[in-house]
N, C-alpha and C positions, 0 to 999 in steps of 0.2 A: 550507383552509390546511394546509401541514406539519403534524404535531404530532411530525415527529423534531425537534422543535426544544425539547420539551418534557423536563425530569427530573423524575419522580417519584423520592422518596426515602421508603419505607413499611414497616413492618411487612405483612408477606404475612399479612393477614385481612381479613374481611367484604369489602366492595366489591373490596379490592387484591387477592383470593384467587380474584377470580369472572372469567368470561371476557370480560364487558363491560368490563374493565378493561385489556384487552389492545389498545383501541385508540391504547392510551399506551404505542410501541413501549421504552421505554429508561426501566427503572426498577432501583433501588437498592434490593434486601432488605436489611431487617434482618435480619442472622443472631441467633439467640438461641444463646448460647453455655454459657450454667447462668442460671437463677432468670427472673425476669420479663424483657419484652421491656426493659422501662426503665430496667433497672439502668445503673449506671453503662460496665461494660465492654462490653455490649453498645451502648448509648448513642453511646459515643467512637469504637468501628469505626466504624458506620454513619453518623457525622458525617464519621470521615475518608475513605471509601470515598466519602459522598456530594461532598467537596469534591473529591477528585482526578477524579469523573467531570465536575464542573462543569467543572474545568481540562479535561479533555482533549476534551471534546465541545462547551463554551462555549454553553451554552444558552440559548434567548431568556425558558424561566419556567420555576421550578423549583419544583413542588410537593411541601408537605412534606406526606403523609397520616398514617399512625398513629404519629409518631415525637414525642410529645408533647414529651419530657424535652429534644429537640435545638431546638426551635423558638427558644429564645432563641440560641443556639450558632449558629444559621444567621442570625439578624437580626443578630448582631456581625460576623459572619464579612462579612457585606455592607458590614456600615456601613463595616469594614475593605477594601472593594473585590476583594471574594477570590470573589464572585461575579458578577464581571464586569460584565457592563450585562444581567443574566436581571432578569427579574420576578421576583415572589417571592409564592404561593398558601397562605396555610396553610388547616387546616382545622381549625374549631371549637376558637378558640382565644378564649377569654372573658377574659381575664386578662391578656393582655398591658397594657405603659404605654402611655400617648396616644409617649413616646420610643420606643417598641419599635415601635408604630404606625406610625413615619415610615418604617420600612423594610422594612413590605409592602404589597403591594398592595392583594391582597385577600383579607378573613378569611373561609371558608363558616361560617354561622352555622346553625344547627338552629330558633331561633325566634324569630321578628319582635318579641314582648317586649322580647327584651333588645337588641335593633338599637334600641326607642324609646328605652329609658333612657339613650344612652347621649350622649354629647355630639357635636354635628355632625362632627370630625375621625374619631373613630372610627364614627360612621355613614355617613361615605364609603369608609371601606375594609371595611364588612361587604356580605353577599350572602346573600340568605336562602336556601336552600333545605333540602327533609323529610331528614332521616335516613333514610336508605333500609335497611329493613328485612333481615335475616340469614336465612338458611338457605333450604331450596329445597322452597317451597312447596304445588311443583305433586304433586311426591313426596309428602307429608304427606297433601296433602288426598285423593289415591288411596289409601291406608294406611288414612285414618282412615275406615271405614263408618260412623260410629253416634256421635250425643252421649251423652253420660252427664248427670248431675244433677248432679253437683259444680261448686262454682266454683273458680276454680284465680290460683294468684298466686304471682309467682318476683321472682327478681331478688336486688340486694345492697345494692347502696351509697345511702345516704340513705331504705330502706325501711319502714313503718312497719309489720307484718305484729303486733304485739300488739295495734293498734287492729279490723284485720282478722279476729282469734282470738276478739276478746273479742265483737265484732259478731255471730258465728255461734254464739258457745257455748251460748246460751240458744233457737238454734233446731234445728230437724233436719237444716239446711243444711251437705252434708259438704263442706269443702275440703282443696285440696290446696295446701301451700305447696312450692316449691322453693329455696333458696337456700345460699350458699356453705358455710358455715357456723354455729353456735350464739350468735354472736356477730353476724355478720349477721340471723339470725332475732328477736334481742333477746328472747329469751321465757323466764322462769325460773319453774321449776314445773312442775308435769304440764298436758301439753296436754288439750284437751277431746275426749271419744270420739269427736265427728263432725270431726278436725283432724289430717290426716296431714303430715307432712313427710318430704321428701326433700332430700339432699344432691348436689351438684355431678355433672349428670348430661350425657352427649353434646347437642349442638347439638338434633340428632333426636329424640332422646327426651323432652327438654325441649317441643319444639312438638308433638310428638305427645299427650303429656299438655294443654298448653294447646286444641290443636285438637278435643279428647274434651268438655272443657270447655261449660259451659252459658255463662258470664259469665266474665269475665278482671276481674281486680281489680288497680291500678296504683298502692297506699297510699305515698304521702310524705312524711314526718316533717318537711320543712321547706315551709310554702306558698310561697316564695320557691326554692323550687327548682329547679334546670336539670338535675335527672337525670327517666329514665323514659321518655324520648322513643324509646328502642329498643324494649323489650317496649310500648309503645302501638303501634308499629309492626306488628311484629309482629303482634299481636292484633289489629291492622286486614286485614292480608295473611290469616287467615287466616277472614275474617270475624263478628270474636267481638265482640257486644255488652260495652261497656265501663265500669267503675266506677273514677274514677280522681281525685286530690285535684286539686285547682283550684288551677295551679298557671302560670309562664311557661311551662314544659315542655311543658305537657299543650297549652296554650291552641290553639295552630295544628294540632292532629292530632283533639279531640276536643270537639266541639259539644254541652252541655248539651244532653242531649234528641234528637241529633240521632245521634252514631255511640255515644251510651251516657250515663251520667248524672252529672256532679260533684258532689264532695261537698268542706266543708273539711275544711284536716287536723288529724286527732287527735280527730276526731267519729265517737267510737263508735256515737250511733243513727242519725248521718247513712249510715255505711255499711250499717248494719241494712238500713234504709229501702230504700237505693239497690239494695240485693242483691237483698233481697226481692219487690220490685218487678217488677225484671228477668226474675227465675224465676216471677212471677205474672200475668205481664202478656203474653199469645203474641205480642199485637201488637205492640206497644212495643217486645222486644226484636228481633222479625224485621227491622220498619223500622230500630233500630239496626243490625243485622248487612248490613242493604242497603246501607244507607250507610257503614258501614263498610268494604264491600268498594269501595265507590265511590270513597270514599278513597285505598284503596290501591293506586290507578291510578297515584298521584305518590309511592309509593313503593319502587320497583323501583330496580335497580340501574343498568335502561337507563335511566331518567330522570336519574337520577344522574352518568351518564357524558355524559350530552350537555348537562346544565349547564355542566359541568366541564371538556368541548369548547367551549363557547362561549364561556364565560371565558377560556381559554386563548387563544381566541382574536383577544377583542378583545383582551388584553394583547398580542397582537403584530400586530395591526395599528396 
């Protein structure tokens, strides 16, 4: 089927930046104009650049990707009939009302968890599919010759990286943290000799260090959490044995025992355990790193694109 019938409306990153993404001819950049993509005045362009191309092209669905802040702005805009008779896609939108609900389609979700919790009208408009994993993997793993001994652990938002610090400082186990800030790290006091951190580094260098990696560590301060499912990804693509909180997030990317080992959150000897293990045990972790890679079959960006073609398409048939 056509898919000129389709608008994407997106921040130009991850998936929307990659060339699998170009089978969706007629999309709507967010221009970033000063500060983050979400702010308000970038927000308000690309809401109304996105509606004037609804008018002028009249589209059968119109998918919103990275444009979080406009998602409600575009389900009024419908309810308003200012989107003609399109469908309407958003992505990984957790949060909407069962009322905002009435006026999309279909929501892409990241993990079958929270599709259960949720009440039969919003589990007819969810779709599960993996977060398809960032940066370009095949580059990296040419790059990287050789593992090192460290365990390695990044990220920002919702991370729990003092439970991680404190887990290794009474061993000779050296990790390396990466994250945004000293604030994101949440760590006050001198760190322990065997505990480097680094600060907000290139796409590349960031997986490069991960892929050096012996064990990848995925700490989340809340067990009820929906973050973390990108860096699990990752660390699947690039097949790293995994230590990560047991969480919804985690649930559908990493199998107790099977792509690496969970632990609850804010369980200092649980991550002991789990780390130590992993760097002890050759077999245990290779069979995680098998499966791990096996894993991350379904999370490519081509998998990604042809879910998202197939939706597309039964919305317009």
């Amino acid at each position: 089927m056509n898919l000129s019938h389709v608008l994407v409306v997106t921040v130009k990153k991850s998936f929307w930046a990659s060339p699998e993404s170009d089978v969706f001819p007629h999309r709507v950049y967010a221009r970033v104009f000063y500060g983050h993509s979400t702010n308000l005045l970038n927000s308000t362009v690309v809401f109304v650049r996105g509606l004037v191309a609804i008018a002028l092209r009249r589209p059968r669905v119109v998918v919103l990707g990275s444009v979080e802040r406009t998602v409600p702005w575009f389900i009024r805009a419908r309810r308003f009939g200012l989107l003609g008779r399109a469908r309407l896609i958003v992505v990984n939108q957790l949060n909407l009302s069962e009322a905002q609900l009435r006026f999309v389609d279909k929501d892409i979700v990241y993990q079958r968890t929270w599709i259960e919790r949720q009440p039969p009208a919003t589990q007819a408009k969810a779709v599960f599919t993996y977060d398809p994993a960032d940066g370009d993997y095949e580059s990296v793993r040419e790059a990287v010759t050789e593992t090192g001994d460290y365990v390695f652990t990044g990220g920002g938002t919702g991370r729990d990286f003092p439970s991680v610090i404190e887990a290794v400082r009474e061993t000779d186990v050296p990790l390396e943290v990466v994250t945004f800030s000293p604030e994101t790290l949440g760590w006050t006091g001198e760190l322990p000799a065997n505990c480097t951190v680094h600060w907000l580094m290139p796409m590349t260098e960031f997986l490069g260090r991960m892929a050096r990696a012996k064990v990848v560590v995925v700490p989340l301060r809340d067990p009820d959490s929906d973050f973390g499912q990108m860096m699990v990804s990752q660390a699947l693509s690039l097949g790293k044995a995994i230590v990560a909180t047991r969480s919804p997030g985690i649930a559908d990317y990493v199998v107790d025992g099977q792509e690496g080992l969970l632990v609850e959150s804010g369980s200092i000897p649980a991550y002991r355990d789990a780390i130590v293990r992993l760097l002890q045990d050759d077999d245990l972790r290779h069979a995680c790193e098998g499966h791990a890679l096996r894993r991350a079959e379904d999370l490519t960006y081509g998998v990604f694109a042809n879910r998202l073609v197939t939706l597309c398409q039964e919305l317009m048939s």
